[in-house]
C-alpha positions in Angstrom: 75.1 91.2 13.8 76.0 87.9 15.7 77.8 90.0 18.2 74.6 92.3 18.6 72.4 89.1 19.2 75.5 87.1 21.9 74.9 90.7 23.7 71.2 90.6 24.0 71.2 87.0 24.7 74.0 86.9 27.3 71.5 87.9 29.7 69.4 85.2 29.2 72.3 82.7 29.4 73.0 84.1 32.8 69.4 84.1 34.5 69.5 80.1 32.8 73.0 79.1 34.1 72.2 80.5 37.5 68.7 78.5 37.5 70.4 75.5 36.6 72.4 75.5 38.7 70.4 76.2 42.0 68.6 72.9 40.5 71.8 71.1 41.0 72.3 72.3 44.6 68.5 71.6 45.3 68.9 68.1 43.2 71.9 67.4 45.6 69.9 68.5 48.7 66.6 66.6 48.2 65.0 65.0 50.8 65.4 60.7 50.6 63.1 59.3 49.4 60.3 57.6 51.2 60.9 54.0 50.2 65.2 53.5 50.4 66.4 50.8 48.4 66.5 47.6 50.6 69.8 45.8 51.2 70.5 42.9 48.7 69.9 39.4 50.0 72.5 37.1 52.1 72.3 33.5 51.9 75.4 31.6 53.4 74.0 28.8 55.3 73.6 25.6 53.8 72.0 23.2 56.0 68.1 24.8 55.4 66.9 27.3 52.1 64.5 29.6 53.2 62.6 31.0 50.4 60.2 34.3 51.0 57.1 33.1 49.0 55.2 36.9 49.8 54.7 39.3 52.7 51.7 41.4 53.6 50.8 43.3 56.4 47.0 43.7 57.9 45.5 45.8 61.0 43.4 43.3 61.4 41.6 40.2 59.9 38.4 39.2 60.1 36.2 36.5 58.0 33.4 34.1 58.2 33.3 30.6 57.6 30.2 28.2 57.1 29.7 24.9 58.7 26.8 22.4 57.8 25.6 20.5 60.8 24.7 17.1 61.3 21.3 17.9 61.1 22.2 19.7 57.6 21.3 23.2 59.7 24.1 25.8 58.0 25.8 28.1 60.8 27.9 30.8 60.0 31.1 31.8 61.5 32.4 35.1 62.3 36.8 35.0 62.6 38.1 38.4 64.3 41.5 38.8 65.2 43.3 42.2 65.8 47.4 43.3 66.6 47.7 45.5 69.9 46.8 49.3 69.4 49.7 50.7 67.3 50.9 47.5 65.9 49.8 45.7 62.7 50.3 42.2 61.3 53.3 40.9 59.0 51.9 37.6 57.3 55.0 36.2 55.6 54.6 33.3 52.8 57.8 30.7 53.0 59.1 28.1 52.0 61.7 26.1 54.3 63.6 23.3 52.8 65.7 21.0 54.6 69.6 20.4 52.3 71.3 18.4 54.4 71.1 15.0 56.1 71.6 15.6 59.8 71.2 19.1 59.5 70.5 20.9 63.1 66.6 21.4 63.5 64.8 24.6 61.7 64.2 26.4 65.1 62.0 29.5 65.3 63.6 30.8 67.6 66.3 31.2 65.0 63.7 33.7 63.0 63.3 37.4 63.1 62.1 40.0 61.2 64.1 43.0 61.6 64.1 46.6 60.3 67.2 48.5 59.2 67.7 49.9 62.3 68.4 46.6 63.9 65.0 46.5 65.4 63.6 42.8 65.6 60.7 41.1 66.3 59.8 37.4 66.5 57.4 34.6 65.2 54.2 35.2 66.9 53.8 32.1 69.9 50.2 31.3 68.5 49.2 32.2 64.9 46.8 29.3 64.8 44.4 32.1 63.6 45.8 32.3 60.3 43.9 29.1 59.4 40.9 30.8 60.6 41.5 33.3 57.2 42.7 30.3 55.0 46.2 31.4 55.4 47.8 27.4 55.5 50.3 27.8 58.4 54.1 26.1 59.0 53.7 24.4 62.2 55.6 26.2 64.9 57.2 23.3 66.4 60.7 23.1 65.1 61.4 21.4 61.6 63.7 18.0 61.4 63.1 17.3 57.9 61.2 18.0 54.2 59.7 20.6 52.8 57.3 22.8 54.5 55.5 26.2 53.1 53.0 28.6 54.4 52.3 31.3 56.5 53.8 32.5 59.5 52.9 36.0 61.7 54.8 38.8 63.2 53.4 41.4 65.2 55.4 44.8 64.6 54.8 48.3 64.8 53.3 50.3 62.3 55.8 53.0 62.0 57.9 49.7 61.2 55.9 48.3 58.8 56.2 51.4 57.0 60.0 51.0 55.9 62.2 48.6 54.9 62.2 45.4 56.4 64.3 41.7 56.3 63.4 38.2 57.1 66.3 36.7 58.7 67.4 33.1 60.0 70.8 33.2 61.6 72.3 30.1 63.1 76.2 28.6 63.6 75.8 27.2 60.1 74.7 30.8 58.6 72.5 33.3 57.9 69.6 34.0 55.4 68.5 38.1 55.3 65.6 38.2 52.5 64.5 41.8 52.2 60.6 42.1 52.6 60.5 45.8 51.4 
């Protein structure tokens, strides 16, 4: 009797190995997926920490703000900015922290965002607007000394914006790479 049922169920066996195992060679052929695994973080300078407080990107930004008058009259006003067609806006929360006495300045020039590809893109010249949108902005003059947090802006495609991306400050002390995404 057990031999009878191994026969009728041998089959069934075969019809399930073969299935499982063209889900192995699909499983092993699947597409990536959309959102890889960013690189882990490199710190190895030691003059300035910079720490990524959080990221965000917009395709635009608008707000209003009210002002009283001196004559107590209440005006309204409207804030607008937008990135060029096809791009969008990074806003990136950090903190910078000076470590060292007579550490090199924190030069901006010094900051990038870049994408995996090696892509890179720098601190916008003038994101003054950000404190239009109560973003509080790091100046963008170089830093000598303290503590300074806010907001800084990149502009960067959108097809960019999309993948993984890394906030990097590379100088002859060292280089920071925080992944974004």
């Amino acid at each position: 009797m057990a031999d009878r049922r191994t026969s009728r169920l041998a089959p069934l066996r075969a019809v399930l190995a073969a299935a499982l195992a063209s889900c192995a060679v699909l499983a092993s052929c699947a597409a990536p997926s959309a959102t890889p695994t960013p690189a882990p973080d490199v710190r190895t300078e030691t003059d300035w920490t910079l720490t990524l407080l959080s990221h965000e990107s917009a395709d635009d930004l608008s707000g209003t703000k009210a002002a009283v008058l001196y004559d107590g009259q209440k005006v309204d006003t409207t804030y607008a900015q937008k990135p060029e067609s096809g791009n969008t806006f990074l806003l990136v929360e950090i903190g910078v922290v000076k470590n060292k006495a007579g550490a090199a300045a924190f030069r901006w020039a010094d900051v990038r965002v870049e994408d995996r590809a090696g892509n890179s893109w720098s601190r916008m010249a003038n994101d003054t607007f950000l404190e239009n949108f109560n973003f509080p902005r790091v100046k963008s003059t170089d830093l000598t000394f303290g503590t300074n947090d806010g907001f800084i802006c990149f502009e960067i495609p959108k097809s960019a914006a999309a993948g993984p991306l890394y906030l990097v400050h590379e100088t002859a002390a060292g280089m920071t790479r925080l992944a974004l995404r």
